[in-house]
mmCIF file as Biopython writes it, N, C-alpha, C and O atoms, coordinates in Angstrom:
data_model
#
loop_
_atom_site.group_PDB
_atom_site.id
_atom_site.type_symbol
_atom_site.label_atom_id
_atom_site.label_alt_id
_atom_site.label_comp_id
_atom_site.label_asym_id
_atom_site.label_entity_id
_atom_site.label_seq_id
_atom_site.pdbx_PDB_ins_code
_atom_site.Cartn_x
_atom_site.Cartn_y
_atom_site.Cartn_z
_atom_site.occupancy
_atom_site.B_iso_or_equiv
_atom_site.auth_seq_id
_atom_site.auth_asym_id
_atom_site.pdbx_PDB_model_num
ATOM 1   N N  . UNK A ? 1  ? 10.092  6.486   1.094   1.0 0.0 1  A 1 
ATOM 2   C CA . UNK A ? 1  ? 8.797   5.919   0.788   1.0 0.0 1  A 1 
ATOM 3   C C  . UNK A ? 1  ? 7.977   6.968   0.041   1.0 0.0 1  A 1 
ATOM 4   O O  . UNK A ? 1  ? 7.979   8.176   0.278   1.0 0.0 1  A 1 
ATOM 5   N N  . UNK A ? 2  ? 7.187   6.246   -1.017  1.0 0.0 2  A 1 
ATOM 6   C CA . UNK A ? 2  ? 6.634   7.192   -1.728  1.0 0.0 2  A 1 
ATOM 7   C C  . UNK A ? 2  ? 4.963   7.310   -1.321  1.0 0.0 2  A 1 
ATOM 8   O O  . UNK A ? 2  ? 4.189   6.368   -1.491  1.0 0.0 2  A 1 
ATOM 9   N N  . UNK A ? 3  ? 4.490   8.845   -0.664  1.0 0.0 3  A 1 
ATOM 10  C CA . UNK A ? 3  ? 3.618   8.573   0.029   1.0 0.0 3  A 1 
ATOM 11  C C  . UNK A ? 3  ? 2.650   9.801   -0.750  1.0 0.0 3  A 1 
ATOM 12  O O  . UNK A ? 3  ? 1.778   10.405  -0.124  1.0 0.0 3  A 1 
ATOM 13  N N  . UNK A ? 4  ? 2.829   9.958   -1.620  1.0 0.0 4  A 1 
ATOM 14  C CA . UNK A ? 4  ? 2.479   11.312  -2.842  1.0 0.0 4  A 1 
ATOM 15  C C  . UNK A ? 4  ? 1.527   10.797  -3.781  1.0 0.0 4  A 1 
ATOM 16  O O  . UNK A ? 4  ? 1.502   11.066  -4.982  1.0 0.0 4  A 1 
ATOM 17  N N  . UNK A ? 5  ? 0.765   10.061  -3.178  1.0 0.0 5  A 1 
ATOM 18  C CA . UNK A ? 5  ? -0.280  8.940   -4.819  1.0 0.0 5  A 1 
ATOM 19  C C  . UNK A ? 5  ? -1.552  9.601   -4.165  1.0 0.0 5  A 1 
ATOM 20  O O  . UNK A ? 5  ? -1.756  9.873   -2.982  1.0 0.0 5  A 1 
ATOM 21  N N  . UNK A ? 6  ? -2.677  9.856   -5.729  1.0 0.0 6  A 1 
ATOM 22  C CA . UNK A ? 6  ? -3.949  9.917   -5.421  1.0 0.0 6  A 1 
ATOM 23  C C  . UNK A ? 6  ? -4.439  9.271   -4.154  1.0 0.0 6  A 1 
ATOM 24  O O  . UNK A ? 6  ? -3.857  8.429   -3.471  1.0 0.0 6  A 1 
ATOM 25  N N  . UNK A ? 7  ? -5.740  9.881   -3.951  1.0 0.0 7  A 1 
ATOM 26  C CA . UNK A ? 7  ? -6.464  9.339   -2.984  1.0 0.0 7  A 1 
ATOM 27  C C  . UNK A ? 7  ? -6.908  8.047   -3.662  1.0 0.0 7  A 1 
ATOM 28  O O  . UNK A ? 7  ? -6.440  7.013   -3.185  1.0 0.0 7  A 1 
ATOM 29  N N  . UNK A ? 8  ? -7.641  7.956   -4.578  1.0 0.0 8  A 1 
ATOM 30  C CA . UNK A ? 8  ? -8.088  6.826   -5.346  1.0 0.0 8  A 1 
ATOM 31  C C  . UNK A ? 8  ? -7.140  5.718   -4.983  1.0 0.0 8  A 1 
ATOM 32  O O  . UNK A ? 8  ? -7.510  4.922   -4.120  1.0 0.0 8  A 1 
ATOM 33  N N  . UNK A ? 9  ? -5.774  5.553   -5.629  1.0 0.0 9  A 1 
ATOM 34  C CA . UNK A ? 9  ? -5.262  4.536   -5.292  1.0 0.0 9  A 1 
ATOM 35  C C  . UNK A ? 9  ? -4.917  3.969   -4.215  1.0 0.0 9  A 1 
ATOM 36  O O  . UNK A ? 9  ? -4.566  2.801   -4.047  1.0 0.0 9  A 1 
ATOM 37  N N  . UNK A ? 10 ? -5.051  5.090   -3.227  1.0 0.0 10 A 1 
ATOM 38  C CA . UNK A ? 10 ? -4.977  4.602   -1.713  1.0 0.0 10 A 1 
ATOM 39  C C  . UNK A ? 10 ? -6.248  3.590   -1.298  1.0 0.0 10 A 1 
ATOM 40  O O  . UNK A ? 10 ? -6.343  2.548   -0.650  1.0 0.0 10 A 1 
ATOM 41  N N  . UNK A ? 11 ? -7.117  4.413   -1.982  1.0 0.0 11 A 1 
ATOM 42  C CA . UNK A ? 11 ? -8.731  3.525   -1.758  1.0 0.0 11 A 1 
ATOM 43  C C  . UNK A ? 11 ? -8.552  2.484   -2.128  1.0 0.0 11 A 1 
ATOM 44  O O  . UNK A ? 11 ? -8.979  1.603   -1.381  1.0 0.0 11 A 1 
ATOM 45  N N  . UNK A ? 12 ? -8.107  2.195   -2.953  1.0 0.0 12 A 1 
ATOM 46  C CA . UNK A ? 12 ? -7.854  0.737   -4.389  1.0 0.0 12 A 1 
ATOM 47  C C  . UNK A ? 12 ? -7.243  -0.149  -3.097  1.0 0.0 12 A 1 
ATOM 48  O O  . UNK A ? 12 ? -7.767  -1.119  -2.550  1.0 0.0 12 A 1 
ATOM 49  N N  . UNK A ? 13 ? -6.139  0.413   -2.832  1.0 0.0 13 A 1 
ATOM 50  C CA . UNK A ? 13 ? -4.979  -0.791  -2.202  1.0 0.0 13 A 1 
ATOM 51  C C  . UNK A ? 13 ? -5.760  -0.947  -1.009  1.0 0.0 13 A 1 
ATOM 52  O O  . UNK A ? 13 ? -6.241  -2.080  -0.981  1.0 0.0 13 A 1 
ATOM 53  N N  . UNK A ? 14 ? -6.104  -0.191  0.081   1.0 0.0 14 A 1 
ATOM 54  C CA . UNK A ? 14 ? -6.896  -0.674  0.732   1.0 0.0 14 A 1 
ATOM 55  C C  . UNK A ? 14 ? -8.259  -1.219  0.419   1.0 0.0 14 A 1 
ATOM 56  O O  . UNK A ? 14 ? -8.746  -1.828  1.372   1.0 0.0 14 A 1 
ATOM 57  N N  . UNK A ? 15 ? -9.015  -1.164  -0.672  1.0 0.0 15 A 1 
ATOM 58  C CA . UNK A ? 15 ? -9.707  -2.485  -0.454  1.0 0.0 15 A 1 
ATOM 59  C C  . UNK A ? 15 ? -9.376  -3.802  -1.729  1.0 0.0 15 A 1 
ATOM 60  O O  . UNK A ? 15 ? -10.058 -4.335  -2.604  1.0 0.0 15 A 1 
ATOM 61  N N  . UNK A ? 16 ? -7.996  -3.930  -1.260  1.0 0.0 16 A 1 
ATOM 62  C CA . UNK A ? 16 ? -7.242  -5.105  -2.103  1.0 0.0 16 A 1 
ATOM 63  C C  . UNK A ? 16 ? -6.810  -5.663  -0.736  1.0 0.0 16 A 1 
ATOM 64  O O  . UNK A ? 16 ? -7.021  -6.817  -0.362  1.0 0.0 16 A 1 
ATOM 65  N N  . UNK A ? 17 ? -6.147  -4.653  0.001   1.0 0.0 17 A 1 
ATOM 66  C CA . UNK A ? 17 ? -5.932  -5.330  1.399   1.0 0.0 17 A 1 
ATOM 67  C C  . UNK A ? 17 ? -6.731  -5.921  2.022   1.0 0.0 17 A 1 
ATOM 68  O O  . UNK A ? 17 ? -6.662  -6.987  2.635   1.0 0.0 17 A 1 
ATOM 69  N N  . UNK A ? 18 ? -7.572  -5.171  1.859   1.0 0.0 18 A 1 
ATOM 70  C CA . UNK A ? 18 ? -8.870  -5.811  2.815   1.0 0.0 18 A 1 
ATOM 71  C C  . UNK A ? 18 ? -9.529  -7.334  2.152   1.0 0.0 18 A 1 
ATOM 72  O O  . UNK A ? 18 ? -10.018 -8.197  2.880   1.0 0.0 18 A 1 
ATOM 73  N N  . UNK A ? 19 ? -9.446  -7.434  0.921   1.0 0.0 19 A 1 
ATOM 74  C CA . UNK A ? 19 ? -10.007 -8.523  0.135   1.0 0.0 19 A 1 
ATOM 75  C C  . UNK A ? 19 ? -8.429  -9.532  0.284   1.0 0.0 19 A 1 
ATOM 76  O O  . UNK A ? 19 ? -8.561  -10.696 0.660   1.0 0.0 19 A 1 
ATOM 77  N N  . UNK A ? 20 ? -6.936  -8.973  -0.047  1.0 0.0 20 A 1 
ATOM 78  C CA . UNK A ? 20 ? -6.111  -10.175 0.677   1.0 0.0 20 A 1 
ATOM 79  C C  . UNK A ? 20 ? -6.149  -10.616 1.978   1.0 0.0 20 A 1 
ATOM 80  O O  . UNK A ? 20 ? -5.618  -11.723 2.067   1.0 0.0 20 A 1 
ATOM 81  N N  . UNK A ? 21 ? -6.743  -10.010 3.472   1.0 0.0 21 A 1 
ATOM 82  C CA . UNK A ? 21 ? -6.902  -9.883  4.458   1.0 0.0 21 A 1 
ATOM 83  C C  . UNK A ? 21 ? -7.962  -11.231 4.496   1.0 0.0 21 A 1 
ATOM 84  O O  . UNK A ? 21 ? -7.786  -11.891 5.520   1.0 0.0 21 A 1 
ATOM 85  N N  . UNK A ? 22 ? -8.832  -11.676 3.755   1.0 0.0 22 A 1 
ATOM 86  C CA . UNK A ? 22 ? -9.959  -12.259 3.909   1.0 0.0 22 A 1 
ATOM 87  C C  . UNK A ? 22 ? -10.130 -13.503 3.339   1.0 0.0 22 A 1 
ATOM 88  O O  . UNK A ? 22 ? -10.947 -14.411 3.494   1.0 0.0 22 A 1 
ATOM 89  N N  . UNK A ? 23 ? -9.206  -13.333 2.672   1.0 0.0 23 A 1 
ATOM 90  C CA . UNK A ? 23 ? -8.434  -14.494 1.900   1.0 0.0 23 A 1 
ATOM 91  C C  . UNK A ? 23 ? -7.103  -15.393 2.848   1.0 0.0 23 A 1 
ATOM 92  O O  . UNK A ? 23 ? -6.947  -16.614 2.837   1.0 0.0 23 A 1 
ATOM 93  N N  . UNK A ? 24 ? -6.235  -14.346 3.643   1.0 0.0 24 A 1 
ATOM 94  C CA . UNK A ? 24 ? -5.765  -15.373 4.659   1.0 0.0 24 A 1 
ATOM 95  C C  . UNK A ? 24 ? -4.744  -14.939 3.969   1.0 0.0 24 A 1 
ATOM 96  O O  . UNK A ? 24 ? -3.842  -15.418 4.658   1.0 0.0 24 A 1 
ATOM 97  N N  . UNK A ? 25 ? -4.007  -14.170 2.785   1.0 0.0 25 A 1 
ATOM 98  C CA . UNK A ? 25 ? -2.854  -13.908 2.284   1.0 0.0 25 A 1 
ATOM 99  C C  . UNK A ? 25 ? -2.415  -12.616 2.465   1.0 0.0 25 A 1 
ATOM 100 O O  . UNK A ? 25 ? -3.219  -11.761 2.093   1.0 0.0 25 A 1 
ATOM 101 N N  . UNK A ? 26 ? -1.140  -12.133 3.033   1.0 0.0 26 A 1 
ATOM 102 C CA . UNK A ? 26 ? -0.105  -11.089 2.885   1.0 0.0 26 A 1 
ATOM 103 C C  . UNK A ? 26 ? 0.684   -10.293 2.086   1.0 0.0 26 A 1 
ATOM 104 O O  . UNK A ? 26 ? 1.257   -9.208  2.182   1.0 0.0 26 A 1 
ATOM 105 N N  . UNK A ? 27 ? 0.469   -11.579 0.877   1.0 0.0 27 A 1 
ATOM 106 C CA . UNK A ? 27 ? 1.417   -11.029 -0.077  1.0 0.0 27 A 1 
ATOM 107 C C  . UNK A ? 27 ? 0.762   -11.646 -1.389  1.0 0.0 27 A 1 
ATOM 108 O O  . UNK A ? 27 ? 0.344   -12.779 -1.630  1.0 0.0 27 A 1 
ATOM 109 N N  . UNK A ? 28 ? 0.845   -10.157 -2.362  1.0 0.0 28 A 1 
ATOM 110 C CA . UNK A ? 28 ? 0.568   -11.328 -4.327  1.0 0.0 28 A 1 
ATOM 111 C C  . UNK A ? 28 ? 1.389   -10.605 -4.827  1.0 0.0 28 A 1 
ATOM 112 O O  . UNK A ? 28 ? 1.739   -9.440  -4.640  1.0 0.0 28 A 1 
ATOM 113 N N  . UNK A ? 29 ? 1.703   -11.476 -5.555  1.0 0.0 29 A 1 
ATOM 114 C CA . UNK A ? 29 ? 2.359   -11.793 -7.509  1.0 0.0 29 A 1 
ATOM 115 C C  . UNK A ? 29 ? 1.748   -11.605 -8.567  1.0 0.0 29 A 1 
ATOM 116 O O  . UNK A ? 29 ? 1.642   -12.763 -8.972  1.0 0.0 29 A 1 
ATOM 117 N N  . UNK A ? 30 ? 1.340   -11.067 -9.198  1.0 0.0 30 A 1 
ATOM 118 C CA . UNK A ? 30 ? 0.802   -11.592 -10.192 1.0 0.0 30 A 1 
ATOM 119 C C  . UNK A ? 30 ? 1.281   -10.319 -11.885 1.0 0.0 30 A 1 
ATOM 120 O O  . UNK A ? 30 ? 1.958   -9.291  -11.901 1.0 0.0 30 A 1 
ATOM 121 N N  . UNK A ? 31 ? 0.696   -10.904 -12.804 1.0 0.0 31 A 1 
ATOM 122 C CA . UNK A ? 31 ? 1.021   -10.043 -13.650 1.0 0.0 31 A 1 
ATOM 123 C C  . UNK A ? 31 ? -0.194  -9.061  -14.727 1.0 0.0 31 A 1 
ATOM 124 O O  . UNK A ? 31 ? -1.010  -9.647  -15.439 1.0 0.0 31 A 1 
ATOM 125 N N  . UNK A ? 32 ? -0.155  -8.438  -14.699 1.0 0.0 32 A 1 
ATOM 126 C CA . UNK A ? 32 ? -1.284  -7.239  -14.986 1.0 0.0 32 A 1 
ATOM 127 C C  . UNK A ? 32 ? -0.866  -6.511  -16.288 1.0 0.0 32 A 1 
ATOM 128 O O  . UNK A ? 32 ? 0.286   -6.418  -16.712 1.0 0.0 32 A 1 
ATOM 129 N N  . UNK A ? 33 ? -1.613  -6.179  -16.662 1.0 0.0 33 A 1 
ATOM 130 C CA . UNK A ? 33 ? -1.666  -5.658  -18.524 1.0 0.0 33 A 1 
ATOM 131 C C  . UNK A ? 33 ? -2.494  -4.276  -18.095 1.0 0.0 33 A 1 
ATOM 132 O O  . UNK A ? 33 ? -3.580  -4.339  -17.520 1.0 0.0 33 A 1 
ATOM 133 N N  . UNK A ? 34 ? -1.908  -3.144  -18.410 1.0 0.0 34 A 1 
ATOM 134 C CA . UNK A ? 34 ? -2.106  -1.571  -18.240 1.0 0.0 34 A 1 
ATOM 135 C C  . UNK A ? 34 ? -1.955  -1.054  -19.419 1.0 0.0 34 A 1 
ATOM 136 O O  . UNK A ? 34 ? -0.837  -1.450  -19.748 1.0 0.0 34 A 1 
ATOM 137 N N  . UNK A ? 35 ? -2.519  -0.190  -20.577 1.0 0.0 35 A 1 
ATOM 138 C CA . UNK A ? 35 ? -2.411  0.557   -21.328 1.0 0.0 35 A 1 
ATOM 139 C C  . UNK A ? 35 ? -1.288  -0.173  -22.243 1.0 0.0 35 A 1 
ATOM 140 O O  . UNK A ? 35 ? -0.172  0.307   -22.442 1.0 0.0 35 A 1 
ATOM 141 N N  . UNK A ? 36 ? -1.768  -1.449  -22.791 1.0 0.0 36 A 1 
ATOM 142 C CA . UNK A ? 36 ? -1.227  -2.101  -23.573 1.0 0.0 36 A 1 
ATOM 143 C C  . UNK A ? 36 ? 0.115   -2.758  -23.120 1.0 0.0 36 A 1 
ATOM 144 O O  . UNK A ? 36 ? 0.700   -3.631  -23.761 1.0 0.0 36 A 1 
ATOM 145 N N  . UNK A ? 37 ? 0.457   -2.317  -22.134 1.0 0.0 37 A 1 
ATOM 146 C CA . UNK A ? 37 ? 1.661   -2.918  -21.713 1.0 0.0 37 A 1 
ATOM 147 C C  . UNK A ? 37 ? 1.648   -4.587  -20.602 1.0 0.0 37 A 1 
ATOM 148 O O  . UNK A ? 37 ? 0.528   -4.991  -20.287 1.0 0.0 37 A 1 
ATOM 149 N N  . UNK A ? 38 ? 2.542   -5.180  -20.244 1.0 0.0 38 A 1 
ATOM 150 C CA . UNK A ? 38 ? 2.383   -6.055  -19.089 1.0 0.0 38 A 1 
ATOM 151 C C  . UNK A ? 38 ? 3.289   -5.638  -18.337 1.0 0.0 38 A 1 
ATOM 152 O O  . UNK A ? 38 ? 4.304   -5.213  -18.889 1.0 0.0 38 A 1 
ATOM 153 N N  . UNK A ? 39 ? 3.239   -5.629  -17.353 1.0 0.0 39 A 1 
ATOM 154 C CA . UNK A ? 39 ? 3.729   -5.209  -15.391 1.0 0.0 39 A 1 
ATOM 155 C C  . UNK A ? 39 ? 3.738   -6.505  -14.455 1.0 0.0 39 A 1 
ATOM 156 O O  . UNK A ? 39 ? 2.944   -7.445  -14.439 1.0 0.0 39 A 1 
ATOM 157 N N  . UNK A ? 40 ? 4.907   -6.263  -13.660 1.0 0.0 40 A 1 
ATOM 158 C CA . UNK A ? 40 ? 4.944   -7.962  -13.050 1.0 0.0 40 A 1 
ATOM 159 C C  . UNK A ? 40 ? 4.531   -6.545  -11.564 1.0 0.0 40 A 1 
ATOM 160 O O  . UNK A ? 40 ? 5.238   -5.548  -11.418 1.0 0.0 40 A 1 
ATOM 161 N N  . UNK A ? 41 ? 3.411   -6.822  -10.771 1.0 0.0 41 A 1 
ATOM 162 C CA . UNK A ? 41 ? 2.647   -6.216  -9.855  1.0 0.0 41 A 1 
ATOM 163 C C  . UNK A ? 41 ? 2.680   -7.590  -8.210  1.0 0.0 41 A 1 
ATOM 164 O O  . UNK A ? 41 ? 2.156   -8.703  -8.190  1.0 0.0 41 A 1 
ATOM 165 N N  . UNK A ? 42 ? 3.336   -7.024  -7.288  1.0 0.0 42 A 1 
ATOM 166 C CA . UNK A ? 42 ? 3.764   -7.183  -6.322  1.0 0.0 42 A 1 
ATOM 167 C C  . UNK A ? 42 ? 2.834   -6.440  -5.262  1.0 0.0 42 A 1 
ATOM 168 O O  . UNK A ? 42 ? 2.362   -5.329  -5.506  1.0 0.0 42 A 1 
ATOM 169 N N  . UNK A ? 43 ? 2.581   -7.178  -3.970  1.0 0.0 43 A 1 
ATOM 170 C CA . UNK A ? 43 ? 2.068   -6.568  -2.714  1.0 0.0 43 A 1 
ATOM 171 C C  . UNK A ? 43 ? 2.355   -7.413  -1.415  1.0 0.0 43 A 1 
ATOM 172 O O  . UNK A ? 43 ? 2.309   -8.634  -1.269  1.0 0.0 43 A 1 
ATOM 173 N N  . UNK A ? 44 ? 2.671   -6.393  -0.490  1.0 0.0 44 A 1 
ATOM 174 C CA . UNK A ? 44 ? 3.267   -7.557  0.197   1.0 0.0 44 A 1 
ATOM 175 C C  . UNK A ? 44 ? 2.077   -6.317  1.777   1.0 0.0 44 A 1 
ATOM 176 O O  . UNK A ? 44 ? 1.634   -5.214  1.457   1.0 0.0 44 A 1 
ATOM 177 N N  . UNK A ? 45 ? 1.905   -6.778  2.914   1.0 0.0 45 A 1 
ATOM 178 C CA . UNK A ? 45 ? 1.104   -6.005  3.649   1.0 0.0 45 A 1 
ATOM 179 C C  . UNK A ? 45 ? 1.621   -6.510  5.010   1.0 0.0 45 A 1 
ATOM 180 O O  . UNK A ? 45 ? 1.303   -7.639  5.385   1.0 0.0 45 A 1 
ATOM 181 N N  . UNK A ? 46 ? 2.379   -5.746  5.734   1.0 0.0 46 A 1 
ATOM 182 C CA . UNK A ? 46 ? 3.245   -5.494  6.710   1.0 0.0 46 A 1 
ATOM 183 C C  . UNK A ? 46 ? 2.576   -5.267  8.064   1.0 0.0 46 A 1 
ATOM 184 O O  . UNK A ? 46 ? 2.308   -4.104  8.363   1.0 0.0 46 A 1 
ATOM 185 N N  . UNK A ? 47 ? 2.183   -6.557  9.181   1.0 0.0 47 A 1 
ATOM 186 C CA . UNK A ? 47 ? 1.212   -5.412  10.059  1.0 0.0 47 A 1 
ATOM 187 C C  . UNK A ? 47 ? 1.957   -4.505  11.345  1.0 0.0 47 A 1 
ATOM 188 O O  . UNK A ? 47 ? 2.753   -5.112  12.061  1.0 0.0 47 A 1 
ATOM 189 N N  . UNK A ? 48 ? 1.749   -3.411  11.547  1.0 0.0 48 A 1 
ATOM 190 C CA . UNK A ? 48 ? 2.550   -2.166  11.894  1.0 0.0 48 A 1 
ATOM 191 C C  . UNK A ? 48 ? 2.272   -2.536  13.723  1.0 0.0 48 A 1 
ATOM 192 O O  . UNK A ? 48 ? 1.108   -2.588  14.119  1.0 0.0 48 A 1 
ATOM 193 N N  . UNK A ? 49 ? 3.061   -2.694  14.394  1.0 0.0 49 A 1 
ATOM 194 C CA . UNK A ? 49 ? 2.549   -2.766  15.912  1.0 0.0 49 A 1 
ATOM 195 C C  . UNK A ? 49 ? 2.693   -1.612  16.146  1.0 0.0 49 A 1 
ATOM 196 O O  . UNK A ? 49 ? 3.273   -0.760  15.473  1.0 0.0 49 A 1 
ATOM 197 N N  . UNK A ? 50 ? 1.767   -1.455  17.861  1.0 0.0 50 A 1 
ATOM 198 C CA . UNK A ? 50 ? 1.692   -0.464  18.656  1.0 0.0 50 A 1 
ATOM 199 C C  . UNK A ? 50 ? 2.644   0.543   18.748  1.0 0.0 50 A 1 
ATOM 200 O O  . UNK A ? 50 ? 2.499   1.696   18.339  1.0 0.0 50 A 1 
ATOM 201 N N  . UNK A ? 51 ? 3.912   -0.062  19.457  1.0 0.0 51 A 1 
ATOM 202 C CA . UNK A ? 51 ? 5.080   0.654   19.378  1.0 0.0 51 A 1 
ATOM 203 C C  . UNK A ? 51 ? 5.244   1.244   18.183  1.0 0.0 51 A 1 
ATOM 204 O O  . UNK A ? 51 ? 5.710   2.345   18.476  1.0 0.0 51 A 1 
ATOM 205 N N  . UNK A ? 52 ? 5.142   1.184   16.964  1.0 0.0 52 A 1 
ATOM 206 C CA . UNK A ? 52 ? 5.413   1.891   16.006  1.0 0.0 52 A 1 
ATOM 207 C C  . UNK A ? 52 ? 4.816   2.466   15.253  1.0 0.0 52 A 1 
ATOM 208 O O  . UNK A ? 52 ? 5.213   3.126   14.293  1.0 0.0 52 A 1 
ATOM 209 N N  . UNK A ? 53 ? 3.878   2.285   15.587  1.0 0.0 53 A 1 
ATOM 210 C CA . UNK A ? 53 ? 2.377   3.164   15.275  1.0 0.0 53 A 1 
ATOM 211 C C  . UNK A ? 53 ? 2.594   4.875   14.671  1.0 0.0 53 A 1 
ATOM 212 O O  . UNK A ? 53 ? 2.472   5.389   13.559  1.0 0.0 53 A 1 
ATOM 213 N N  . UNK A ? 54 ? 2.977   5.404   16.048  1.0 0.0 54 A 1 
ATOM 214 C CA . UNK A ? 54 ? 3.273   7.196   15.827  1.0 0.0 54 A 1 
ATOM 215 C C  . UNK A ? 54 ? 4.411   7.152   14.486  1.0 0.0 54 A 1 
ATOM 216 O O  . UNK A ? 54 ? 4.296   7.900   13.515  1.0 0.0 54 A 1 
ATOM 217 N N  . UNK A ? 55 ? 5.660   6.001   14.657  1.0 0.0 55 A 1 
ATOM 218 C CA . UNK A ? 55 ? 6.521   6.095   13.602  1.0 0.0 55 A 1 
ATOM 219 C C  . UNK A ? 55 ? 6.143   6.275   12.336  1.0 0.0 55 A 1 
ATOM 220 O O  . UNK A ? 55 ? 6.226   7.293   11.650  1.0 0.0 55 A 1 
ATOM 221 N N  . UNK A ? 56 ? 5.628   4.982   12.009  1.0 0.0 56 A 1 
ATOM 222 C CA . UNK A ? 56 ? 4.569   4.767   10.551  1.0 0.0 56 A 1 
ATOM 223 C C  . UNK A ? 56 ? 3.778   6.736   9.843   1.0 0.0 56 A 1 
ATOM 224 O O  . UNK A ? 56 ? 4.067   7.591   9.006   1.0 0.0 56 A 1 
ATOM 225 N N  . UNK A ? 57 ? 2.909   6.521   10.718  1.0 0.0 57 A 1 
ATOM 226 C CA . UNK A ? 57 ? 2.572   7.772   10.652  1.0 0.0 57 A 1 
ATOM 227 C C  . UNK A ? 57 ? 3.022   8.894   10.114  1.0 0.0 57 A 1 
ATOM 228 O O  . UNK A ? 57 ? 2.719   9.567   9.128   1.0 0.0 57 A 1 
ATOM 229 N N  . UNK A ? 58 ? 4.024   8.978   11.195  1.0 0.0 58 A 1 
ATOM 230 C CA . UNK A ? 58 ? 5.117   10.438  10.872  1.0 0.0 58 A 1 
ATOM 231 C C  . UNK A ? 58 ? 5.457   10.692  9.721   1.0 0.0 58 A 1 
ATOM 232 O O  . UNK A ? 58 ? 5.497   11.765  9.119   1.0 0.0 58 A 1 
ATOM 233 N N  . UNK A ? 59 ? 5.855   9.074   9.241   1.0 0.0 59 A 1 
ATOM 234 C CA . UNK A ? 59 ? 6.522   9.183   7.503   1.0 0.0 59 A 1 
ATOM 235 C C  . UNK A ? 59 ? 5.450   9.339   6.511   1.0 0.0 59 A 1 
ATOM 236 O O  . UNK A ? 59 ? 5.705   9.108   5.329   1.0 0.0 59 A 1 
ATOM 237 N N  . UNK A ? 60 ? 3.887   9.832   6.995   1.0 0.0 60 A 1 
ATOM 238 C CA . UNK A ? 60 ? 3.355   9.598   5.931   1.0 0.0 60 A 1 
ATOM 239 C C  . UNK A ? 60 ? 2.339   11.709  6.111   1.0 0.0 60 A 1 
ATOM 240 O O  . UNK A ? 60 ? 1.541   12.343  5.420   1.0 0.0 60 A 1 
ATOM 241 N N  . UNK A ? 61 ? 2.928   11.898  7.156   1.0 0.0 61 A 1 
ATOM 242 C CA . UNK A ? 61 ? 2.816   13.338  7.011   1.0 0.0 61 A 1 
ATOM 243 C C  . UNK A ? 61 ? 3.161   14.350  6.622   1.0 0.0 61 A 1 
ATOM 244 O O  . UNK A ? 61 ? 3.717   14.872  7.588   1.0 0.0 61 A 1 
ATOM 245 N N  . UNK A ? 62 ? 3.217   15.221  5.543   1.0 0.0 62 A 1 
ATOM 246 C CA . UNK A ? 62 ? 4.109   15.949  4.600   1.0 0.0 62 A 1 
ATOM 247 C C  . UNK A ? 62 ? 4.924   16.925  5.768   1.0 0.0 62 A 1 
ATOM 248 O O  . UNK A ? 62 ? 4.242   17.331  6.709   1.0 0.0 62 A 1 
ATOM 249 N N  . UNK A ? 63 ? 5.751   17.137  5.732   1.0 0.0 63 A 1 
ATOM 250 C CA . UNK A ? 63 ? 6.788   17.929  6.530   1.0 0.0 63 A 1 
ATOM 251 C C  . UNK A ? 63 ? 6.485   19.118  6.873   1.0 0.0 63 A 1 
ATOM 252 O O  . UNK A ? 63 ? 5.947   19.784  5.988   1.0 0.0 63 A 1 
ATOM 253 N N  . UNK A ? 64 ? 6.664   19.652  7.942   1.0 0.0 64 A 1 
ATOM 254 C CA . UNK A ? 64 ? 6.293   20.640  8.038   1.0 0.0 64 A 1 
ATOM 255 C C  . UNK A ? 64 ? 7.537   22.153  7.789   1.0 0.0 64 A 1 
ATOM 256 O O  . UNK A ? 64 ? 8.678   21.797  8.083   1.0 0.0 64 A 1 
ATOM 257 N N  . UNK A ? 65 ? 7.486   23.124  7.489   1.0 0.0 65 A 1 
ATOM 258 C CA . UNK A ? 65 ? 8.341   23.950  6.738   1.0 0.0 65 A 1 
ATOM 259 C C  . UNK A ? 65 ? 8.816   24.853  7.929   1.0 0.0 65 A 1 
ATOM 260 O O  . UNK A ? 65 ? 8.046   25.087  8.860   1.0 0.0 65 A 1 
ATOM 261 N N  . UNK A ? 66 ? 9.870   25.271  7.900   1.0 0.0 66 A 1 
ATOM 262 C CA . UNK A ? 66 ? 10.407  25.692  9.328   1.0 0.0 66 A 1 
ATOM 263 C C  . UNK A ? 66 ? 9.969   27.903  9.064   1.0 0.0 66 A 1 
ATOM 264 O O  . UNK A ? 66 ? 10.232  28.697  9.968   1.0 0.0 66 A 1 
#
């Protein structure tokens, strides 16, 4: 998992989540035009239970160096 992106875009997706969240949807499709190009742009939002909580996490903490 790629967990190495600006802060910004973290901000972005969470409040896209939060605006699909409110809307009643999990997942979009759609297609998006970036620096002249078009991108077929996918989101899908997974909700993480208790039990796996610490897991989630772990993978998103840079490693620590021995």
């Amino acid at each position: 998992m790629n967990t190495d992106i600006p802060l910004s875009i973290s901000m972005a997706l969470t409040d896209l989540s939060r605006q699909m969240l409110e809307q009643g949807q999990t997942q979009a499709d759609t297609l998006v035009c970036a620096k002249g190009c078009l991108y077929r742009a996918s989101m899908t939002l997974e909700p993480v239970t208790e039990e796996n909580l610490q897991d989630v996490i772990n993978e998103y903490l840079p490693e620590k160096s021995s």
